[in-house]
N, C-alpha and C positions, 0 to 999 in steps of 0.2 A: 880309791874312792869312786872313781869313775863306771867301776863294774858295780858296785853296790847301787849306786843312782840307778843305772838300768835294770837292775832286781827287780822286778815284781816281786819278789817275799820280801824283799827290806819295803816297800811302799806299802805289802798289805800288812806286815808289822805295824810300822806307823800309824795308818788306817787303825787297826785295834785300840792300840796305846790311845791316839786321839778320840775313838769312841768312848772308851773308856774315862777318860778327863767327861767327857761330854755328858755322860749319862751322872759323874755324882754333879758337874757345875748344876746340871739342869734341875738334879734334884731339892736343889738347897735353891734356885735361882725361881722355881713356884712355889714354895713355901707362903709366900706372902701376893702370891697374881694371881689373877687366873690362866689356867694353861694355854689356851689360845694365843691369850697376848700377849705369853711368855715366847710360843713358838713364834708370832710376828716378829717380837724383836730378834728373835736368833737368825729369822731368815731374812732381814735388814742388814745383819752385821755379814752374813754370810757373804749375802748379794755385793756389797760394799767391799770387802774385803779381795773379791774375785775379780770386781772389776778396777782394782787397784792390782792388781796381778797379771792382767790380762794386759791394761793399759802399759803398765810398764815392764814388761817382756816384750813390749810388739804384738802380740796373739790376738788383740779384736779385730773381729770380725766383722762384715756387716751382715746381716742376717740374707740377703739375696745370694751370699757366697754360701748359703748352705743349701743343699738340698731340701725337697720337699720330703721325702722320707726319712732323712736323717732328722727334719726339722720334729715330723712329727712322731718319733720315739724319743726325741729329749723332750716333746712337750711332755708324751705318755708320762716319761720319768719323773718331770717333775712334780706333775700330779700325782704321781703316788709315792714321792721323799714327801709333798707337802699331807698326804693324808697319815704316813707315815706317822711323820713329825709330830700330828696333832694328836692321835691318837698314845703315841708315846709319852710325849709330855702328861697327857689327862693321864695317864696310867701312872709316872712317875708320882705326879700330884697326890696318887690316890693310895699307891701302893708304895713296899721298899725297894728302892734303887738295888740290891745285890739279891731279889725275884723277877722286877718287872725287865732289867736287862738279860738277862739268862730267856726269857720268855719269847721277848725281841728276836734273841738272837737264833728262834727257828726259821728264821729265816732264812738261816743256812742250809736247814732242810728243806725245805719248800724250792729255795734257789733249786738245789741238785735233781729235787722232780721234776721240774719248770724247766732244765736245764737239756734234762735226757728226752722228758717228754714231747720239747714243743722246738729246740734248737739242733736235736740230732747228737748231742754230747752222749759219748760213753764215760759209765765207771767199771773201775774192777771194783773183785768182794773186795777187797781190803780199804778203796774208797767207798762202797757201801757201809761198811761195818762203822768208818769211822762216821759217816752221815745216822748213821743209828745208836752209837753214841752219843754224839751232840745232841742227838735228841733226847735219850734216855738223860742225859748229863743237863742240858737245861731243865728238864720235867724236873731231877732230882733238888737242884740249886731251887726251882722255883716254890717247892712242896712245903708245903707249911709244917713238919710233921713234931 
């Protein structure tokens, strides 16, 4: 059990599975809001939830124990999960949950550009191919046809 905890592919498993939960709760959860202050409440429960996590692990911190660079790439981050967030809800609001996620999820290809372009990361073809996939494979999920 111990090796598994330290997996990065069991945590980004999880990560999916809980995307997944996330994207039909959200969709059935504006149905009747409007999307912004559906995203407010999600990032109240978020916030709540983490520092009820944090608090009882031991893990807060005080912010003078972080760096300045580190502080300001998690702010970066979190201005763009919160634009993220908003933009995705107002899409789910708008559109279906099994298009507007597939769509979302180019973000996996944009990552792997972002990734090689501007962090120094290599891919092989064979991780190319699969990044032109996911692309081709969301496009198809999200096609009206």
């Amino acid at each position: 059990m111990s090796m598994l905890l330290s997996s990065w592919q069991f945590w980004a498993i999880l990560s999916a599975c809980f995307a997944a939960l996330t994207a039909v709760f959200a969709k059935v959860g504006v149905e009747a809001i409007d999307s912004d202050l559906a995203t407010f409440i999600r990032t109240i429960v978020v916030v709540a939830a983490l520092a009820c996590i944090l608090v009882g692990t031991g893990k807060w911190r005080p912010a003078q124990a972080i760096s300045g660079r580190t502080m300001l790439f998690l702010v970066l981050s979190g201005l763009a999960t919160g634009a993220s967030w908003l933009c995705y809800f107002r899409a789910l609001q708008m559109g279906d949950v099994a298009r507007v996620s597939p769509i979302d999820k180019l973000s996996v290809v944009l990552v792997a550009l972002v990734g090689v372009a501007f962090l120094g990361e290599r891919l092989s073809a064979a991780n190319w191919t699969g990044v032109l996939l996911i692309g081709a494979g969301a496009l198809l999920v999200a096609w009206r046809g």
